[in-house]
C-alpha positions in Angstrom: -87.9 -64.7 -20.2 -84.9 -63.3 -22.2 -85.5 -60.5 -24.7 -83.6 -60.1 -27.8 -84.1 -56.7 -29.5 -83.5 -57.8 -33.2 -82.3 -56.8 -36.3 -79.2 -58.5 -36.9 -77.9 -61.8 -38.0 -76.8 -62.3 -34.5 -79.9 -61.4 -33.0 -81.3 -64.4 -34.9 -78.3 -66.9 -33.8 -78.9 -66.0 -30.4 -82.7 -66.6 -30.4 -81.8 -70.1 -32.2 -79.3 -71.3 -29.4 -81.3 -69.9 -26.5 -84.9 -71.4 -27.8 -82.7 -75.3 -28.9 -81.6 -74.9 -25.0 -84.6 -75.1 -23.7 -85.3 -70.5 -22.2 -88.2 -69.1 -23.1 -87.4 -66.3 -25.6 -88.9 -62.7 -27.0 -88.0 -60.7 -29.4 -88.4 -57.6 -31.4 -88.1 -57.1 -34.3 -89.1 -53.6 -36.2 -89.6 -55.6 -39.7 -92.6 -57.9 -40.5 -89.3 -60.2 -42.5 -87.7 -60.2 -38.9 -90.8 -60.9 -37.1 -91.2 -64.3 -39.3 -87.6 -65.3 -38.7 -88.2 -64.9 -35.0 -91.0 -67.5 -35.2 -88.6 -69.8 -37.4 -86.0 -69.8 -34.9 -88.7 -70.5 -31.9 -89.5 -67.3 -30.1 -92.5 -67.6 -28.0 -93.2 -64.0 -28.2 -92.8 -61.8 -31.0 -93.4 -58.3 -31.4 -92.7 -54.9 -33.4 -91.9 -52.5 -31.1 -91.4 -52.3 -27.2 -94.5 -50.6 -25.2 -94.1 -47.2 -23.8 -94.8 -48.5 -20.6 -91.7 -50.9 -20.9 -90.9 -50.5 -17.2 -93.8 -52.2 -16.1 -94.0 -54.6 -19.6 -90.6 -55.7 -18.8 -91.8 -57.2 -14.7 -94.8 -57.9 -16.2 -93.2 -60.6 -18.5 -90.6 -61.4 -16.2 -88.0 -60.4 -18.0 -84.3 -61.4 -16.4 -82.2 -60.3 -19.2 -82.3 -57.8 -22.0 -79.9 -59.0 -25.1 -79.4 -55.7 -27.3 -78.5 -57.2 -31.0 -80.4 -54.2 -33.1 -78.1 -52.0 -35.6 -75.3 -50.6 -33.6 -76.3 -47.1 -34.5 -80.0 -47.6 -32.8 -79.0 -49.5 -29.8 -76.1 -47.4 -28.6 -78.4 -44.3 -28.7 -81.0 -46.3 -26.1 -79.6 -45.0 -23.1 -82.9 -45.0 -21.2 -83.0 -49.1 -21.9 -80.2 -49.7 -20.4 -81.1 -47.5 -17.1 -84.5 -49.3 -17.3 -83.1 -52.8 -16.4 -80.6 -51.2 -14.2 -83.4 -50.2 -12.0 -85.5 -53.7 -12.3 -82.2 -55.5 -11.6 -82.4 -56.9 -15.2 -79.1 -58.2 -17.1 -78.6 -56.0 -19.8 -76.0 -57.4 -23.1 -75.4 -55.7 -26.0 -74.0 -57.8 -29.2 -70.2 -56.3 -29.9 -70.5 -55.0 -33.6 -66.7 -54.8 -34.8 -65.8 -51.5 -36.6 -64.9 -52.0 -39.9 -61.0 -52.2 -41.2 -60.1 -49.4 -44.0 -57.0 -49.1 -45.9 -56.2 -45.1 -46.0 -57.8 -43.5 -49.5 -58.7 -40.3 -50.7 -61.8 -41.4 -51.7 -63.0 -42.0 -48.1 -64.3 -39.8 -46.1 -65.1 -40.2 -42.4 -68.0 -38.3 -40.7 -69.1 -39.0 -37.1 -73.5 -37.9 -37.8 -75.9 -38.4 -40.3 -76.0 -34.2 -40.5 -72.5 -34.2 -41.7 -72.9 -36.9 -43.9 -75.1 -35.4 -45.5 -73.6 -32.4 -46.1 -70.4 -33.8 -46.9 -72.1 -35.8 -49.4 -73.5 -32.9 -51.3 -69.9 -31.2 -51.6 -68.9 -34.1 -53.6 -71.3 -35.0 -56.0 -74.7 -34.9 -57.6 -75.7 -38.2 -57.5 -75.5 -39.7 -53.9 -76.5 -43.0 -53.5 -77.9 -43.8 -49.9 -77.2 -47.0 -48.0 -77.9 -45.7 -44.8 -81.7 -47.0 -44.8 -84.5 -44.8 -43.7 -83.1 -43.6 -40.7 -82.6 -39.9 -40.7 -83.8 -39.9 -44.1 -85.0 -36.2 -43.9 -81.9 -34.7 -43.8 -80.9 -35.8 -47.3 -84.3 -35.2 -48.8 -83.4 -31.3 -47.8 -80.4 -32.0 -50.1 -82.6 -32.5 -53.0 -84.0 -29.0 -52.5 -80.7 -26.8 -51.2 -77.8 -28.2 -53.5 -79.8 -29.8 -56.2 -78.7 -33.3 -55.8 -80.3 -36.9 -57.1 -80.6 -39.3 -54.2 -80.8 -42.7 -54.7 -81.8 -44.7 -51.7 -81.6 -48.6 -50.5 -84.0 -49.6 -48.0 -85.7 -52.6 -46.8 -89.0 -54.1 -49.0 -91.0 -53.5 -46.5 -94.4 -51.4 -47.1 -94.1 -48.8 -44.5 -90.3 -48.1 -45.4 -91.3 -47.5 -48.9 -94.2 -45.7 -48.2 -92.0 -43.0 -46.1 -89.8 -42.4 -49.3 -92.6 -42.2 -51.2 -94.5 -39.4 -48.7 -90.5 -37.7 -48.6 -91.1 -37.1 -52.3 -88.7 -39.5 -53.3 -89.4 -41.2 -56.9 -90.3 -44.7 -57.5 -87.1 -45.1 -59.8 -85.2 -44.0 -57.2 -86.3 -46.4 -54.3 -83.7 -49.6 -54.3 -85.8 -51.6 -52.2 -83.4 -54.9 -51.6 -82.8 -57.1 -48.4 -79.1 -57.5 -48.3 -76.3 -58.4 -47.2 -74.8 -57.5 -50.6 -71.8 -58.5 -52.2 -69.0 -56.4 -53.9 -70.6 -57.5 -57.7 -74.4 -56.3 -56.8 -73.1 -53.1 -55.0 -71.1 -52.4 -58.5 -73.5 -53.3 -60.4 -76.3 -51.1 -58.4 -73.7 -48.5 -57.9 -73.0 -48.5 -62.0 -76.8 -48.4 -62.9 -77.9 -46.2 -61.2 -74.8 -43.8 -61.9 -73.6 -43.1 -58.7 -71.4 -40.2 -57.9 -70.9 -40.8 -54.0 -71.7 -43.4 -52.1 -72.9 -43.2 -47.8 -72.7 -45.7 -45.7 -72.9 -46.3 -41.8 -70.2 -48.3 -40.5 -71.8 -51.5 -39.3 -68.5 -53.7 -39.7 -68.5 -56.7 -41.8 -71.6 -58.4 -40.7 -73.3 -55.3 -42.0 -71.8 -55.7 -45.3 -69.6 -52.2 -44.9 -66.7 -53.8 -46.6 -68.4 -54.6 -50.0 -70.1 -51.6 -50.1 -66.4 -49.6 -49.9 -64.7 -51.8 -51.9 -66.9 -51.9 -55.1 -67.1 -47.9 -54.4 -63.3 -47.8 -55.1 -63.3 -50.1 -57.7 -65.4 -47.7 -59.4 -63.2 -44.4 -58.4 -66.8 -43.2 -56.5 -66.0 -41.1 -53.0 -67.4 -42.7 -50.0 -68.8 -41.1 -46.8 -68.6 -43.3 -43.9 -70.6 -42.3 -40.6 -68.4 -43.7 -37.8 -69.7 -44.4 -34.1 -68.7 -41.9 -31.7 -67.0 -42.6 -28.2 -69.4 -44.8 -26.3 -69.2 -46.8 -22.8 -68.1 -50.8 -24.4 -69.0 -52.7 -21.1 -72.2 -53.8 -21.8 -70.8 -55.5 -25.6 -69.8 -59.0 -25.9 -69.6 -61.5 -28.8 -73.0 -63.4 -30.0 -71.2 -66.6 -28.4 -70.0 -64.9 -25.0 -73.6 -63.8 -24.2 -74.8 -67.3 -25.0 -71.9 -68.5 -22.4 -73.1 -65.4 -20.1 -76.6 -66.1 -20.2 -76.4 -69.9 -19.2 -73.7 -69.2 -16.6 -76.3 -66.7 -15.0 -79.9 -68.4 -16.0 -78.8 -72.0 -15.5 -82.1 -74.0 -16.5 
């Protein structure tokens, strides 16, 4: 079996090619929305998390390959994954996410953890509008209490996401609850309603809809704090297409 850790639009491209060619494929997929869409594109195993034993899940399903396609900022902090199927002799891949391509502005404002982000954010306005999902979502409920600060968050509709927000004390009129990608318009817009003063984003390239996010921000003279990826080992990263071509080469059916 091949496992695809999901979360991404290529996650679900993969899983389509690999199930049309004929390998049996798994995923997971943290959302219930990306659980369905793993059905649609013919997984024959679906679930919501790995098992803390994954070690002995992993031979027990014999899995041959591991195909890492999650948000770039979960799967590059899974080092113990990737020494896993080192030790079961199991390919591990992980899907190259392409950092996203800014034009110099004052308005922009790279950070390199959610911790400065946060804190960054709250030196340059009251208002900050959080893209970031749940993730790490603590540290800028804290910011509600030390600086004073509205926050604004977008997140998934799913129930358990919303329910977090709700037991962090955010408000319901604050809880953006959209499945993107968005474009430049609806991040205006939903910037504009909801009167942001600064926007934070993770860079998650293109695919992840960075781009929009920063260029309705600067239509709309409204600072942005980017949290960049730190230095990280790029061997294991190819394109959704090369792992396809990697995978077959290896796996031949």
């Amino acid at each position: 079996m091949i496992l695809i850790l999901s979360g991404t639009g290529d996650g679900r491209k993969i899983t389509q090619a690999l199930s049309q060619k004929g390998y049996q494929v798994g995923v997971v997929a943290s959302t219930g929305y990306g659980r369905e869409l793993a059905v649609e594109d013919g997984a024959l195993l679906v679930r919501d998390k790995l098992p803390v034993n994954v070690d002995a899940w992993l031979a027990e399903m014999n899995v041959v390959a591991v195909v890492d396609a999650r948000h770039p900022f979960v799967c590059l902090q899974d080092k113990e994954l990737i020494k896993t199927c080192a030790e079961r002799n199991i390919m591990y891949l992980r899907v190259r996410r392409e950092e996203t391509s800014i034009q110099p502005s004052e308005l922009i404002y790279p950070v390199y953890s959610m911790q400065e982000a946060a804190e960054k954010a709250a030196s340059l306005g009251k208002n900050i509008f959080l893209t970031t999902g749940s993730h790490d979502l603590e540290l800028f409920v804290e910011l509600k209490k030390t600086h004073d600060v509205r926050l604004v968050v977008r997140v998934l509709p799913e129930h358990r996401v919303i329910k977090k927000c709700q037991d962090l004390g955010i408000k319901s009129k604050d809880i953006v609850a959209m499945q993107g990608p968005f474009s430049k318009q609806i991040n205006k817009a939903l910037f504009k309603m909801y009167k942001a003063s600064v926007i934070v984003t993770k860079d998650s390239g293109k695919a992840g809809g960075t781009d929009t996010k920063i260029d309705a921000a600067l239509s709309l003279k409204i600072p942005v704090v980017i949290v960049k990826r730190s230095s990280y080992s790029s061997e294991y990263e190819f394109g959704w297409e090369e792992i396809i071509k990697i995978l077959q080469a290896n796996f031949p059916l």
